[in-house]
N, C-alpha and C positions, 0 to 999 in steps of 0.2 A: 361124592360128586354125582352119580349117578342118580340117587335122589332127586339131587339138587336138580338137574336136567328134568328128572319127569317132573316134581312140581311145577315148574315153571313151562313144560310142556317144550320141551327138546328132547327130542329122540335120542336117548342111545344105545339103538340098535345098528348093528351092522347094515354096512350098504346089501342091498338086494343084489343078487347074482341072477344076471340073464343069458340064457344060454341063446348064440347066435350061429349057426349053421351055414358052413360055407364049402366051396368044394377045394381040394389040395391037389396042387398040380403037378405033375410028373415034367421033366424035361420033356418035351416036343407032343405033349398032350393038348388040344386041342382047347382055347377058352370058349366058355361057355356065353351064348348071352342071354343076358336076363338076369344072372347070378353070380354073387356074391364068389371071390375066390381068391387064392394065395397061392402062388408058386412054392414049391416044394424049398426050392434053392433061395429062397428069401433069407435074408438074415433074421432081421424082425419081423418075428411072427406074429407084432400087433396089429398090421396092416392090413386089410382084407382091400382086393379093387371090386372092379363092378363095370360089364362092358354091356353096355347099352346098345340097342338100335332103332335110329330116330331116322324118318322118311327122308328122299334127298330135297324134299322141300327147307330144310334147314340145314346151317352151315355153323361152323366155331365161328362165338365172336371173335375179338380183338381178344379180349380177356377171358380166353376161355374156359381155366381153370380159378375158381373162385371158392374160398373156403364160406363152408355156413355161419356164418354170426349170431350167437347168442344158444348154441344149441344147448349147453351146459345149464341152461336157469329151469327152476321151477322141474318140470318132468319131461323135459324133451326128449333129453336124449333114451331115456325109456324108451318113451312112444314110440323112436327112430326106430333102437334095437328093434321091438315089435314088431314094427309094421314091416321095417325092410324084409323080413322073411314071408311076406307074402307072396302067393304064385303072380298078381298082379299088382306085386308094390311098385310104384309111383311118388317120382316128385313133380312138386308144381308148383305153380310162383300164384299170389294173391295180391293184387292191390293192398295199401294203406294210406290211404289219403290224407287221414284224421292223425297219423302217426307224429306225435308231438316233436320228435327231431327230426325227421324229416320227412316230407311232404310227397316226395319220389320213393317211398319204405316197399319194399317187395319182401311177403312173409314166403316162408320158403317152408311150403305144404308138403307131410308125406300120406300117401293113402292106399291101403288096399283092402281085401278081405281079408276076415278073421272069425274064423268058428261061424261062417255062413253072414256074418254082417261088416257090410262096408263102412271101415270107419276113416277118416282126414283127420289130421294136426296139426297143429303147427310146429314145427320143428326147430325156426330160428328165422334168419334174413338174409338178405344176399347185403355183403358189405354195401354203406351210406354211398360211399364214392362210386360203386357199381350202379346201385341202382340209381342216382342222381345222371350218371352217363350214358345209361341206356331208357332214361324216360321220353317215354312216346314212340319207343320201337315195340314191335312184338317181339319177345324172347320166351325162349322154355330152359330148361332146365334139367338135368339127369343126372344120377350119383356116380361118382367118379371114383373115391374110394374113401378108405373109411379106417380110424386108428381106433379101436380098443385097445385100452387100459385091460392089462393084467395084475397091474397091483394097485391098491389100495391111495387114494389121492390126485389120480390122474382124470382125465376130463376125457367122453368121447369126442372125437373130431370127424367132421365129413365135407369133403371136398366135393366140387359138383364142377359139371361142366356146361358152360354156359353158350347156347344156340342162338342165332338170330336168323331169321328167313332168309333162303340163297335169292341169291340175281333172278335167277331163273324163274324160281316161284313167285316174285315181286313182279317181272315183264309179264307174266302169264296172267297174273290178276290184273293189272294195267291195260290187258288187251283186253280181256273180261267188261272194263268200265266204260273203257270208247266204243 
């Protein structure tokens, strides 16, 4: 069977193993932000969270926690693995206008540096239904937390938390215009 697979150009080699670095947390240990981490007392150790800090110009939407769509095709979830260990890894939402099912498609960018060059992704999308509900707001985006697969057949998963501009910073621009 193996033959058979390379002739016809299917791999079969094992899946690639990515080593992803996070910190492990003692009871009453202080989390980190910016980084990737796991409480000690976790049962499932596949979980890593991720605690962010975003200016008080943005607030939780409605829908604030939003799973990434589509991150398992092609080489995303690589990419993800990757880049999230950047000192300056970064998500961020892209337009898709031209996006055949839907026309409101938010791609769901990760980016940081690596070995001195900044490189962006694509990583997946924000669910149809989100992004159809939040079209024509401004929103951002930050990782919220993240499942590695330890064994063999499972998909990475990453959750994000979804922002949209506070009261405060919308009046403030408003006063800006008049």
């Amino acid at each position: 069977m193996g033959f058979l697979k390379k002739l016809f150009g299917l791999s079969s080699s094992a899946p690639s193993k990515i080593e992803f670095n996070f910190y492990i947390l003692d009871e009453g240990n202080p989390i980190p932000t910016g980084k990737w981490y796991q409480k000690d007392s976790w049962k499932n150790k596949s979980f890593v969270s991720y605690r962010g800090k975003w200016s008080s110009n943005w607030k939780y939407a409605d829908d604030s926690e939003v799973k990434v769509a589509g991150i398992s095709r092609d080489d995303r979830s690589k990419d993800f693995l990757t880049i999230a260990q950047a000192e300056d890894f970064r998500l961020y939402l892209e337009p898709e206008p031209d996006n055949p099912v839907n026309e409101h498609a938010q791609k769901v960018m990760a980016s940081g540096t690596m070995n001195d060059d900044f490189i962006s992704r694509q990583i997946g999308y924000l669910p149809d239904d989100i992004a159809t509900k939040y079209a024509g707001i401004e929103i951002d985006i930050w990782p919220r937390s993240a499942f590695l697969p330890n064994k063999a057949g499972l998909n990475v998963g990453l959750k994000a938390t979804l922002l949209v501009r506070s009261a405060r910073y919308l009046k403030k621009m408003d006063g800006l215009k008049g």
